[in-house]
N, C-alpha and C positions, 0 to 999 in steps of 0.2 A: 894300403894302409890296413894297419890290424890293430886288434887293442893292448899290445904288447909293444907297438913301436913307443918311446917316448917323446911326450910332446913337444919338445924344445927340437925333434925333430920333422916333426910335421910344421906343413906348410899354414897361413891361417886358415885358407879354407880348408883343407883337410881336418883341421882341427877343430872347426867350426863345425863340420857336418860328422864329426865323432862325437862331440857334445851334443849337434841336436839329436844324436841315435840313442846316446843315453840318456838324455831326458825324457824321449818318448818310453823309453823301455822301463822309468823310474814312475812315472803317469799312470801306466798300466797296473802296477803293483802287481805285479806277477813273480817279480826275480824274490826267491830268500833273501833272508835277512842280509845273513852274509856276503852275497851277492850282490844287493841292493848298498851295501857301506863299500864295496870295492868301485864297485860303479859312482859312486857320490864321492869317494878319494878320487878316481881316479877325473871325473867331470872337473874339479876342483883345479884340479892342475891343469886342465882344457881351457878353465876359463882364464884362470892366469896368466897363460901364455897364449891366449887372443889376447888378453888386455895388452900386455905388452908390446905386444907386436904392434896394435892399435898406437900405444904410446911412440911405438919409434916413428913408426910409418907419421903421424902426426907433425912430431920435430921436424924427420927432415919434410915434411912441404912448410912448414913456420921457417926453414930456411932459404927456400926460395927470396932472392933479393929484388927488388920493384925499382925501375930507375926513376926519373923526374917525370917520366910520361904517362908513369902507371904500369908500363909494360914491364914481363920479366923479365929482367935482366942475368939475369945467372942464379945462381947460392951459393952459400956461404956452407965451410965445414961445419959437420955435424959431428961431436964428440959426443956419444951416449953412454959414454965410459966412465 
C-alpha cells in the first residue's frame, strides 16, 4: 500500500492504518501547508471509504435471517445497489 493507491481500492484495514498515518503526521504539524491540505484531501476519502465499507459490512450481517429458535438460519440477499 502506498499513498497513491486509491482508496476504493484498498482494503478497510489498509485504509484504516493509511488514515491513522496521516493523522499522526497531521498532529505533528510538521508537513507544509500544502502538504498538510493534500494529506487532509486525501484522509477525507480514507474515511469515506471506511465508512462505507463499515455501511455494507453492517447490512449484510442485518441480513442474516433468525428462525423460531433464535438460531441463524441463513440470509437473505443483500442488494446495496
Amino acid at each position: 500500500m502506498d499513498a497513491t493507491t486509491p482508496a476504493t481500492e484498498l482494503s478497510f484495514e489498509d485504509a484504516l492504518k493509511r488514515l491513522e498515518e496521516i493523522v499522526r503526521t497531521l498532529e505533528k504539524g510538521e508537513a507544509p501547508l500544502d502538504q498538510s491540505i493534500e494529506l487532509y484531501q486525501e484522509g477525507d476519502r480514507l474515511k469515506r471509504h471506511c465508512e462505507a465499507r463499515l455501511k455494507a459490512a453492517q447490512a449484510r450481517i442485518e441480513q442474516i435471517a433468525f428462525g423460531a429458535d433464535g438460531k441463524p438460519a441463513g440470509v437473505t440477499p443483500f442488494d446495496a445497489g
